[in-house]
VOTORMAR-930849 format. One record per atom (N, C-alpha, C, O, CB): x, y, z; atom name. Coordinates in steps of 0.1 Angstrom, whole numbers, plus 5000, padded with zeros to 4 digits. Each point is the difference from the previous one (the first is absolute). Glycine has a CB too. Layout:
// residues N
    c1    c2    c3  atom
     X     Y     Z    CA
...
// end
This chain:
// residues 145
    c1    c2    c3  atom
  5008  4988  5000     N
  4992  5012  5000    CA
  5009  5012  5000     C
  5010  5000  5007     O
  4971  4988  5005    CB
  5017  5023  4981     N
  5006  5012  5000    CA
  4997  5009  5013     C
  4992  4996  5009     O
  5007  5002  4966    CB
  5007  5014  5025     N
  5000  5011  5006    CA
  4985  5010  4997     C
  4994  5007  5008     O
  5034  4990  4990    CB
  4969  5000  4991     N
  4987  5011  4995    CA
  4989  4986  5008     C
  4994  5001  5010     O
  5014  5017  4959    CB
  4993  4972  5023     N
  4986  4989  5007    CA
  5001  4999  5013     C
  4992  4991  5003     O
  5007  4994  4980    CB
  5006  5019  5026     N
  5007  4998  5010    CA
  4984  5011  5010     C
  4991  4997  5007     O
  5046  4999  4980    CB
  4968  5015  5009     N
  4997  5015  4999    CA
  4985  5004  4996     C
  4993  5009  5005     O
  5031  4993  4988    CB
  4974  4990  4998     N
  4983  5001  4995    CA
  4998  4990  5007     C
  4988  5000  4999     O
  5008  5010  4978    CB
  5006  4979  5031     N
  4991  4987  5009    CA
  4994  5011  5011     C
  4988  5003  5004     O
  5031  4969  4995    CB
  4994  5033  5004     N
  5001  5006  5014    CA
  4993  5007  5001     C
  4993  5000  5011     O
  5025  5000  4992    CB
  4979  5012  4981     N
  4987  5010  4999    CA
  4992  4995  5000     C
  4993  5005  5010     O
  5012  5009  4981    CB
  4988  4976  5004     N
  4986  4994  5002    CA
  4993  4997  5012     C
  4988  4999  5002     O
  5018  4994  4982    CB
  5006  5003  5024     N
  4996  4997  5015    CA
  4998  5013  5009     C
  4992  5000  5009     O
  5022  4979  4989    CB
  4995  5034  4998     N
  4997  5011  5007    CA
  4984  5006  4990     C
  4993  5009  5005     O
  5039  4995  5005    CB
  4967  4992  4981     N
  4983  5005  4995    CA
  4994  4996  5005     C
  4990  5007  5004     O
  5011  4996  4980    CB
  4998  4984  5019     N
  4990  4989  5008    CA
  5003  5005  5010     C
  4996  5012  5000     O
  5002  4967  4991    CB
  5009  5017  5020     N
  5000  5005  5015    CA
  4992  5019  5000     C
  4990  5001  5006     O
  5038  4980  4999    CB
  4977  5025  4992     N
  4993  5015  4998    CA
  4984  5002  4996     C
  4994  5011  5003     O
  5030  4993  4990    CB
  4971  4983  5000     N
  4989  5002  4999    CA
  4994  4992  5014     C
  4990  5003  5006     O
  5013  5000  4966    CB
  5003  4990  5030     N
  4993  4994  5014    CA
  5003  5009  5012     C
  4991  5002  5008     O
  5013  4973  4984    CB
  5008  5031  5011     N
  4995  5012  5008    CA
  4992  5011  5001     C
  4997  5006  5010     O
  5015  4986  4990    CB
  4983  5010  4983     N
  4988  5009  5001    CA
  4987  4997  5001     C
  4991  5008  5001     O
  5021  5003  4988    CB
  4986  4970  5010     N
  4988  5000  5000    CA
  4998  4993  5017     C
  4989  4995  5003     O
  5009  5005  4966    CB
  5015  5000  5039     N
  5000  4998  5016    CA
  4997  5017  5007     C
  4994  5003  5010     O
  5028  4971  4988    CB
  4984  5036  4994     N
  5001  5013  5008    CA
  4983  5002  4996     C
  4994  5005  5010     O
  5036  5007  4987    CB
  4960  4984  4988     N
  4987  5005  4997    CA
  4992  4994  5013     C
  4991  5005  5007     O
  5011  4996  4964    CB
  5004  4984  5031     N
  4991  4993  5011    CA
  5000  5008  5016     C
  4990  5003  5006     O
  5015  4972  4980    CB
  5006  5026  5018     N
  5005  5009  5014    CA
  4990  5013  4996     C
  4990  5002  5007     O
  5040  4991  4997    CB
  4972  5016  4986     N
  4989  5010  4994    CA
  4991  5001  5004     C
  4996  5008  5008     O
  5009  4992  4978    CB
  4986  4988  5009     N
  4986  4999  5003    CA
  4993  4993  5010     C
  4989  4997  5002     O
  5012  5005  4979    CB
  5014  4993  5030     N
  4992  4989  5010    CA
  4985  5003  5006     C
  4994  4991  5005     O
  5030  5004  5002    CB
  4972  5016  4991     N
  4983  5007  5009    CA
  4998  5003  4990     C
  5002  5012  5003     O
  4998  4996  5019    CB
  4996  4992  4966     N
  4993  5003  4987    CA
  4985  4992  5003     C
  5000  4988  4996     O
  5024  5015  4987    CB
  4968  5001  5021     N
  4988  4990  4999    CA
  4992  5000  4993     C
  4992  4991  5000     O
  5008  5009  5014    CB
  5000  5008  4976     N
  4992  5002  4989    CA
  5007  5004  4989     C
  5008  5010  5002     O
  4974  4995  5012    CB
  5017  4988  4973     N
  5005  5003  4988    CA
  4993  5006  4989     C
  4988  4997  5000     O
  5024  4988  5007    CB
  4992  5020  4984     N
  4988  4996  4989    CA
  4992  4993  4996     C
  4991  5002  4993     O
  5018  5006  5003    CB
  4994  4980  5009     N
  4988  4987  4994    CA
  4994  4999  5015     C
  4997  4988  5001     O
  5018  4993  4976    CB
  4983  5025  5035     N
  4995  5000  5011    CA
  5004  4993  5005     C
  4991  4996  5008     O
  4997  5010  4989    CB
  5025  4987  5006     N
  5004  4991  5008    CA
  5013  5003  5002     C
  5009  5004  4992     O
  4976  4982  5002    CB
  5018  5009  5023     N
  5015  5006  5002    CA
  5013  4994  4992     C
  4999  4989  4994     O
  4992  5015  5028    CB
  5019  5002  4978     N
  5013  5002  4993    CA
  4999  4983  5000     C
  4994  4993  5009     O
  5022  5034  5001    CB
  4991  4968  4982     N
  5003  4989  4998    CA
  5020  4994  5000     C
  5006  5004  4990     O
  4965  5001  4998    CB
  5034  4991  5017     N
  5014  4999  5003    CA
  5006  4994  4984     C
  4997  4988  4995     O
  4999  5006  5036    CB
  5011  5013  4963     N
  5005  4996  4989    CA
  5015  4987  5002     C
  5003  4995  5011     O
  4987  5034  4980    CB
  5013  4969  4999     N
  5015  4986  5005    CA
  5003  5001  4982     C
  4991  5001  4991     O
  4999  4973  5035    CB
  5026  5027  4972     N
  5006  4998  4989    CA
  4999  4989  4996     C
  4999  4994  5010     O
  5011  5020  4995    CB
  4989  4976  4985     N
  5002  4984  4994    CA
  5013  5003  4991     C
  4996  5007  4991     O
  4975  4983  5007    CB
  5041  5009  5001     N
  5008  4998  4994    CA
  5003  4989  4988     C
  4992  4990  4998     O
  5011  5020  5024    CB
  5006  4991  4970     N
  4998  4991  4990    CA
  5016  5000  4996     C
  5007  5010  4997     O
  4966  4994  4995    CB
  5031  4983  5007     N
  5016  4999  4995    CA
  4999  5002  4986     C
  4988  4996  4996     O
  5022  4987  5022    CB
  4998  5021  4972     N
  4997  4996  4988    CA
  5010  5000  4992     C
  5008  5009  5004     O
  4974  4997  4999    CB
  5024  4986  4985     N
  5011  5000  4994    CA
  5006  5013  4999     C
  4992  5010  4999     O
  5002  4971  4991    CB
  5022  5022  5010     N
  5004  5011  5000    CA
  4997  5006  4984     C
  4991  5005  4995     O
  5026  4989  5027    CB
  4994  5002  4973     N
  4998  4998  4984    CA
  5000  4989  4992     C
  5007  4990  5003     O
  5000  5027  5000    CB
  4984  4983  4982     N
  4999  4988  4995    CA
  5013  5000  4998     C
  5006  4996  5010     O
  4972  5000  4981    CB
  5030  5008  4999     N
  5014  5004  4998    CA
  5014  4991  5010     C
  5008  4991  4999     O
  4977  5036  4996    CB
  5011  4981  5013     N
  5008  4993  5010    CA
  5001  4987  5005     C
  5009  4993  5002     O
  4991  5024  5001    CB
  4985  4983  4999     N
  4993  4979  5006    CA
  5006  4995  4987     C
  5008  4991  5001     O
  4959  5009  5013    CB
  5031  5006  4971     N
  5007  4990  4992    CA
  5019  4996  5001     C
  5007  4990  4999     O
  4968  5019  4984    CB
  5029  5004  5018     N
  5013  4998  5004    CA
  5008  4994  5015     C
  5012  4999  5004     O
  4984  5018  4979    CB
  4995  4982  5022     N
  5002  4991  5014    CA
  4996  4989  5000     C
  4998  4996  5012     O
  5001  5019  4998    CB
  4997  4973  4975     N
  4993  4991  4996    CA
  5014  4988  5005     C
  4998  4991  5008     O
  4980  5024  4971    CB
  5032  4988  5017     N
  5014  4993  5002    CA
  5001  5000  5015     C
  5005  4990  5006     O
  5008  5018  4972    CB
  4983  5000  5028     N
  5003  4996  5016    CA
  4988  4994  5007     C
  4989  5005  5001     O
  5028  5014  5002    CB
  4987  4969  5002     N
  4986  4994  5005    CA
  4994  5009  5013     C
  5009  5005  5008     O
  4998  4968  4984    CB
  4978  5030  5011     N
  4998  5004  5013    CA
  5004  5019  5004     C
  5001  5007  5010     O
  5006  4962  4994    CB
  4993  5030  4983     N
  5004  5015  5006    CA
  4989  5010  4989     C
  5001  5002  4988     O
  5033  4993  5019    CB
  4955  5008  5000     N
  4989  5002  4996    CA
  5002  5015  5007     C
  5003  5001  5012     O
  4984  4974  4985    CB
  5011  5036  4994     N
  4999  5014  5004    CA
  4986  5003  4999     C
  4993  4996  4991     O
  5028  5010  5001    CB
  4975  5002  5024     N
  4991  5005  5003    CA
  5000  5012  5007     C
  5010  5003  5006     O
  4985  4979  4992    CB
  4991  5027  5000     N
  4997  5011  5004    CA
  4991  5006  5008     C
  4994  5000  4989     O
  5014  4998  4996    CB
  4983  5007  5023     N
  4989  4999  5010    CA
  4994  5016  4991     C
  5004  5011  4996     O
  5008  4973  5033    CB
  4974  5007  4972     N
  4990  5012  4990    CA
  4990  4998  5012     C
  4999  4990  5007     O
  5004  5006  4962    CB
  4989  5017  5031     N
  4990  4997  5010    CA
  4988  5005  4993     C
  4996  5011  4997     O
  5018  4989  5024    CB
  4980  4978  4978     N
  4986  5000  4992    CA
  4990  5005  5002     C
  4992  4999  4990     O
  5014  4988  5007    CB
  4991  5019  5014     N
  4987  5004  5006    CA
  4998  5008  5009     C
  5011  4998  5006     O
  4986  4986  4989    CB
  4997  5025  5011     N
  5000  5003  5016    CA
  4980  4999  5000     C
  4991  5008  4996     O
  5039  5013  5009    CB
  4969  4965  5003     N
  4985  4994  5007    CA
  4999  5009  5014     C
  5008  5006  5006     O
  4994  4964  4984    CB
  4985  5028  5012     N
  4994  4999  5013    CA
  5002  4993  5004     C
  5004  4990  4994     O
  4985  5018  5004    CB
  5009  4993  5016     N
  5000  4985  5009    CA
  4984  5000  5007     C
  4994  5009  5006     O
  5035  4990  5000    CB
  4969  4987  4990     N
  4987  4999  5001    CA
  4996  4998  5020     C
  4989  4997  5005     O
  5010  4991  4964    CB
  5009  5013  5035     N
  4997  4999  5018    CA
  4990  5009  5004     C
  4999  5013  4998     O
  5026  4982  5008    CB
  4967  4996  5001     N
  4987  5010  5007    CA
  5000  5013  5005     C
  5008  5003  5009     O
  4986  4979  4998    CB
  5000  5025  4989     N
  5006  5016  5008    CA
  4997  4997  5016     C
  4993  4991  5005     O
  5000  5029  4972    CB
  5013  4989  5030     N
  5003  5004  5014    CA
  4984  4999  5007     C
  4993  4999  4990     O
  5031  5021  5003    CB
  4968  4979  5016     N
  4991  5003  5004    CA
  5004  5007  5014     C
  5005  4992  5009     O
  4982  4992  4976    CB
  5009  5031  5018     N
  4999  5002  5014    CA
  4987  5005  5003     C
  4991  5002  4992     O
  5032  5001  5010    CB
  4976  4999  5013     N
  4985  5012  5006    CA
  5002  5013  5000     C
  5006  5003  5010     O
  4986  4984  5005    CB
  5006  5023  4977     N
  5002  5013  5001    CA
  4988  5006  4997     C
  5000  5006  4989     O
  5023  4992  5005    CB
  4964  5003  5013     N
  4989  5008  4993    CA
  5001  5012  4998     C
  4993  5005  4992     O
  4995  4983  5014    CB
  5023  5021  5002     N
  5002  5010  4993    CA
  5005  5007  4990     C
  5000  5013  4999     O
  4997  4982  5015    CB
  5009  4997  4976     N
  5003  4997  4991    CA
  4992  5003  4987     C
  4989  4994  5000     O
  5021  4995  5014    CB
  4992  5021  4973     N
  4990  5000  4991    CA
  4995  4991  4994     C
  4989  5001  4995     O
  5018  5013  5005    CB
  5005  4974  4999     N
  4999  4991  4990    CA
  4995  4989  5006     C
  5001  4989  4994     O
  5016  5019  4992    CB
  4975  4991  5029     N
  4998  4988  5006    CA
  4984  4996  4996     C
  4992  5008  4997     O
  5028  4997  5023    CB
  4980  4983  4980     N
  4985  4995  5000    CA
  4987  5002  5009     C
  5000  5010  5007     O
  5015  4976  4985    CB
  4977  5008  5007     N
  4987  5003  5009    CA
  5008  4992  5014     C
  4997  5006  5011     O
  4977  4992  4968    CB
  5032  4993  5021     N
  5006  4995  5012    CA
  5014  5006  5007     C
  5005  4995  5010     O
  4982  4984  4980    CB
  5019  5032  5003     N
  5012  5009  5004    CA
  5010  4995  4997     C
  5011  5004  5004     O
  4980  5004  5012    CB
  5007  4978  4974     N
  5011  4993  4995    CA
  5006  5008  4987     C
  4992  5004  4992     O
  4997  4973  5017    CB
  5022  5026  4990     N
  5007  5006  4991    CA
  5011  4991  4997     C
  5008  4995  5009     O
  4985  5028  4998    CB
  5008  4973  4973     N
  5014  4995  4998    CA
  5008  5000  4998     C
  4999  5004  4989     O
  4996  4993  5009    CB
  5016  5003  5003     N
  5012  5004  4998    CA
  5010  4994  4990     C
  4999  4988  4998     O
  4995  5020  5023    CB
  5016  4998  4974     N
  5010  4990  4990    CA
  5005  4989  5006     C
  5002  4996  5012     O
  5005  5022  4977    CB
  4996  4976  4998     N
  5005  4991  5008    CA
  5012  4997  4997     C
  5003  4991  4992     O
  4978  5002  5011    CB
  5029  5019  5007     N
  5011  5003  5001    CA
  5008  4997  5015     C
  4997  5005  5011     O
  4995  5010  4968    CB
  5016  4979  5018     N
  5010  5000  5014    CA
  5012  5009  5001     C
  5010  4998  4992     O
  4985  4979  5011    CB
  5006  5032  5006     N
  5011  5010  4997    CA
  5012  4993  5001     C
  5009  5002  4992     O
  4978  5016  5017    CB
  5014  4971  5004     N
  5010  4994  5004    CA
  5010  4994  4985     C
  5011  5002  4994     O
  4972  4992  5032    CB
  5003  4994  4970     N
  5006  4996  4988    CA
  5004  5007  4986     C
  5008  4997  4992     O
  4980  4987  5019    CB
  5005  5026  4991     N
  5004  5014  4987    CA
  5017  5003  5003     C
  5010  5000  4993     O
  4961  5018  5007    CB
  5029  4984  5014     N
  5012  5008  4999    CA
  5012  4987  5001     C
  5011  5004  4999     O
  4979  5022  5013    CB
  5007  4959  4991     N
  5014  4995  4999    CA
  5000  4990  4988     C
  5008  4990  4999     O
  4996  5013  5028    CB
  4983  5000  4961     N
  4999  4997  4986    CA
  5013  5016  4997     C
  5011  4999  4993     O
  4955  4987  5004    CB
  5029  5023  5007     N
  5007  5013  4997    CA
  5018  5000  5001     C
  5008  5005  4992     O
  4967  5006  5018    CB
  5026  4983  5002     N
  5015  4998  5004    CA
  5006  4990  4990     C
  5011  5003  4994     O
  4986  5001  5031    CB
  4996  4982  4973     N
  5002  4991  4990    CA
  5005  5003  4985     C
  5008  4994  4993     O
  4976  4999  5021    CB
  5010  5021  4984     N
  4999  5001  4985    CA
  5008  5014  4999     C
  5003  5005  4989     O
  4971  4982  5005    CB
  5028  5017  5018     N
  5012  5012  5000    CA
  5017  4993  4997     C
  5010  5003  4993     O
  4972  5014  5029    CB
  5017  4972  4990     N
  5016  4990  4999    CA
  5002  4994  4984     C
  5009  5002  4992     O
  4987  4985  5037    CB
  4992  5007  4970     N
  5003  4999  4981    CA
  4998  5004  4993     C
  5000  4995  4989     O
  5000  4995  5012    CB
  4995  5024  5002     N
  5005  5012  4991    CA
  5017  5004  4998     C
  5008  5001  4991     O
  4968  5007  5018    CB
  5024  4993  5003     N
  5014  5003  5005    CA
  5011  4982  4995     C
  5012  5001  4996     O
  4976  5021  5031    CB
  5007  4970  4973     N
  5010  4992  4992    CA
  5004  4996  4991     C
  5010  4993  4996     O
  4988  5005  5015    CB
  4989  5007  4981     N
  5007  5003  4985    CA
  5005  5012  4995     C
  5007  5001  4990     O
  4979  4986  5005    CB
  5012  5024  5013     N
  5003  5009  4997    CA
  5019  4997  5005     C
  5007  5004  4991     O
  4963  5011  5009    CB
  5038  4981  5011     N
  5009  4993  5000    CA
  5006  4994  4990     C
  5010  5006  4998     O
  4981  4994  5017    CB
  5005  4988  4977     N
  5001  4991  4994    CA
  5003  5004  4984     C
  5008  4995  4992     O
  4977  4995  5028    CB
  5002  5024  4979     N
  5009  5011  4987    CA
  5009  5009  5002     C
  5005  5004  4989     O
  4980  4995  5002    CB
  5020  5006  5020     N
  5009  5006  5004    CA
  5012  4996  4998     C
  5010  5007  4996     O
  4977  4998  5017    CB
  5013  4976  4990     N
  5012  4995  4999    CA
  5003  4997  4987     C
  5012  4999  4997     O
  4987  4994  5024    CB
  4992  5005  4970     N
  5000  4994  4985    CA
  5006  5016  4995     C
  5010  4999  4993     O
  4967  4978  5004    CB
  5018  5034  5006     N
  5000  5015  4996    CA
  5023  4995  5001     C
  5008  4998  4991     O
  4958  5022  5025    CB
  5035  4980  4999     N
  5013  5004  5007    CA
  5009  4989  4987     C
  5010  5003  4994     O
  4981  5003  5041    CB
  5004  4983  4965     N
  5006  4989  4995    CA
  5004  5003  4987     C
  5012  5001  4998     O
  4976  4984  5015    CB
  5004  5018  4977     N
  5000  5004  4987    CA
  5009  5014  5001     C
  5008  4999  4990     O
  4966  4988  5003    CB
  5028  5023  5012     N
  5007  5009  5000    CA
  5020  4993  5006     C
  5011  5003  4996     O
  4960  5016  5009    CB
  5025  4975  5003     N
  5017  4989  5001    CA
  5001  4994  4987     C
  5012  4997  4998     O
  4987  4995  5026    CB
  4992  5006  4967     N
  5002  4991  4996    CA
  5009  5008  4985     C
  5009  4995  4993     O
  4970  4988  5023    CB
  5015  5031  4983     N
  5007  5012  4990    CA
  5008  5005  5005     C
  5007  5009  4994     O
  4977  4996  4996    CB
  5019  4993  5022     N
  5014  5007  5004    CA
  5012  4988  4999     C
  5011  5003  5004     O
  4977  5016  5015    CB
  5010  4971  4977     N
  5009  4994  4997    CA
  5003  4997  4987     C
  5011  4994  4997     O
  4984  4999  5022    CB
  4997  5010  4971     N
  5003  5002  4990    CA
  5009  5017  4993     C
  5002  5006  4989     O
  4977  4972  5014    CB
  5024  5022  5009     N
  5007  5018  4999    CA
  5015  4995  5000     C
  5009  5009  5000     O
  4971  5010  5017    CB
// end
């Protein structure tokens, strides 16, 4: 593998990771959103990721080495999560029912923020990971000096 393929794996993973922290920072956002436009509270979003060949190009020139399959992380989707929303008693509440039951998302801050920490560390280790491919490829032109 080169210095550039090296470099674009690494970017794919910092696009993916970045999109999953914005759609962990939208959930933290709206944790008390009780009402949406479709009348129902915020619903907790989740990234689905997808590996996918890096290039055809290359999978064909890597056909001679067995097992060495280049991949990239694309992120296929961002779903709801279908988990029951929150129920508490709040009748003072606008959005509560005839019984003072009001719903709530169905968001956990706890788990938002150490989904959040998760996806900050591997953010941060690809961003590493092209740093060193970055650092490597520049040794690698100073030795041709």
């Amino acid at each position: 593998m080169d210095f550039g393929s090296a470099m674009k794996i690494s970017a794919s993973g910092l696009t993916a990771h970045r999109t999953w922290m914005n759609v962990l920072s939208s959930n933290l956002a709206n944790a008390h959103v009780t009402k949406t436009e479709a009348g129902t509270p915020y619903e907790r979003k989740t990234v689905i990721y997808e590996s996918v060949p890096f290039a055809e190009q290359l999978i064909e020139s890597l056909d001679e080495v067995p097992g060495e399959e280049l991949e990239r992380v694309e992120v296929r989707e961002v779903v709801s999560d279908r988990r029951e929303f929150k129920k508490i008693h709040d009748p003072s509440h606008p959005d509560a029912d005839d019984q003072g039951v009001v719903q709530m998302p169905n968001i956990n801050p706890i788990e938002e923020m150490a989904n959040l920490l998760m996806a900050s560390r591997s953010y941060e280790a690809n961003l590493a990971a092209l740093n060193t491919a970055k650092q490597m490829a520049l040794k690698a032109m100073d030795i041709g000096k």
